[in-house]
Every structure is written in structure tokens, then in C-alpha cells.
N, C-alpha and C positions, 0 to 999 in steps of 0.2 A: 256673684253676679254684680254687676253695673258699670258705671261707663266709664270707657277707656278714651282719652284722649289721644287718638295717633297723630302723628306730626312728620311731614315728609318734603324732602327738599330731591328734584328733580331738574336740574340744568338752571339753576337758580331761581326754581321757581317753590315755592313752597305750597303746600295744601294743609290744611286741617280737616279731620275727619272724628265724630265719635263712635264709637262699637260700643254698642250696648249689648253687653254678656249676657242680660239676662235674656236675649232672643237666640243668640246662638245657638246651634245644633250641629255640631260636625257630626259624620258618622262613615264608618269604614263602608264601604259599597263593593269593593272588591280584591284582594290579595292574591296575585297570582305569582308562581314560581314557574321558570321556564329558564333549565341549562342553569348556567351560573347566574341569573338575573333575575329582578322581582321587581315588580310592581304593585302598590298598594294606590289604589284609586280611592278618593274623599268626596264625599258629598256634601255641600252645605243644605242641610235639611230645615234649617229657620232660617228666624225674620230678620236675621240681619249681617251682615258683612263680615268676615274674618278673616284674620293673614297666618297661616301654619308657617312657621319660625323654627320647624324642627321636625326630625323625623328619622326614627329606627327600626330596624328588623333584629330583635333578640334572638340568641341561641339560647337553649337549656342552659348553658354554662357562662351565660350573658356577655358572651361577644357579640358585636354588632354588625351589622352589614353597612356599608357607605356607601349613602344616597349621591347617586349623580346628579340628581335633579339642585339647582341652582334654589337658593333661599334667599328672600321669604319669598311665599307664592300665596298669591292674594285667591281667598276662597270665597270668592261674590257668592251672594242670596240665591239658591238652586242651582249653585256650580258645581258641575263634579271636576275634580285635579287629579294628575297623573303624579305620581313619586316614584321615581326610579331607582334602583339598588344597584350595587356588582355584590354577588352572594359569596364572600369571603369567610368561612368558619362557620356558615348558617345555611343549613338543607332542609329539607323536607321532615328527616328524621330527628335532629334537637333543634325544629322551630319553638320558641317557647312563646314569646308576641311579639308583636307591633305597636308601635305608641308616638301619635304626634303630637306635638308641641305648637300651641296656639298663641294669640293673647289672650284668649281669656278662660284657658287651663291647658290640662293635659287628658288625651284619651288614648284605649288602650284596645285592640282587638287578640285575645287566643285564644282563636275559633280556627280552625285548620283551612290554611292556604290551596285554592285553588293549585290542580297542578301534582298536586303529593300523592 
């Protein structure tokens, strides 16, 4: 934990912001599978601001599914975020997890996808 300076430049406008890691709480709120597609919805469950910079659906034999959803995607204080998939090589049957990518770590959900 502790704080992250982010630094962002936006049509020439810059902003500074800090994420203090040690408030963060992302948490998986919901995995679903439908047809070839999937969705893993995120919740920011603390006290403070995060941006997920990444995000996968594992098979047992760790191919990955590619996320449509555009990165990063800013996960405000009691936000919950949509993450989109096309399910290439990852079903129902070798889901093995889910794991997105923060600033300030990595978390991991396999607990069985809605859907299967």
C-alpha cells in the first residue's frame, strides 16, 4: 500500500491526482458468460479511487479471452465497471479465473461464472 502519484494529460490540459492504495478495495461483483461473450463487472468497495489498466478471462490451459472493453477505465469510490470479453478458447468448461490489473495490485476471482 501507499500512494501513487497519477499524472494525466488530456487535450493539453494536465491533472495530478494521488491513489492511496492503502484505501483501495476492488472486488469482482459479478462474472457472467453468455454465447461467445463475458462480462466481469468490478466494484470499487473502498475509500478511494482506482484505474484497472488490465484485465483477463483464463482457461485451464491459460489462454486468455480479449477484452473489448477500451483501457484504462477509471474505477471511482463505489463504482461498479463493466469489462467486456469475445470468449475465444475460454468456456464454461476450462474457466480456470479472472484477474484484473490495477495501480495499485493485481486481483483474482475462480469462483464459477454466472451462466455455466
Amino acid at each position: 500500500s501507499g500512494l501513487i502519484n497519477l499524472q494525466t494529460e488530456n487535450a493539453g490540459t494536465q491533472s495530478v491526482r494521488l491513489v492511496d492504495c492503502g484505501l483501495v478495495q476492488p472486488a469482482f461483483y459479478d462474472i457472467q458468460f453468455y454465447g461467445s461473450k463475458a462480462t466481469i463487472i468490478v466494484r470499487n468497495a473502498g475509500y478511494s479511487n482506482d484505474i484497472v489498466n488490465d484485465a483477463a478471462i483464463y482457461s485451464k490451459e491459460l489462454l486468455s479471452a480479449n477484452a473489448t472493453t477500451e483501457f484504462p477505465v477509471d474505477l471511482e469510490l463505489g463504482s461498479f465497471k463493466q469489462i467486456d470479453f469475445n470468449l475465444s478458447g475460454v468456456n464454461c468448461i476450462n474457466f480456470n479465473f479472472a484477474q484484473i490489473e490495477t495501480l495499485c495490485g493485481s486481483y483474482k476471482f475462480t469462483g464459477a461464472p454466472k451462466g455455466c
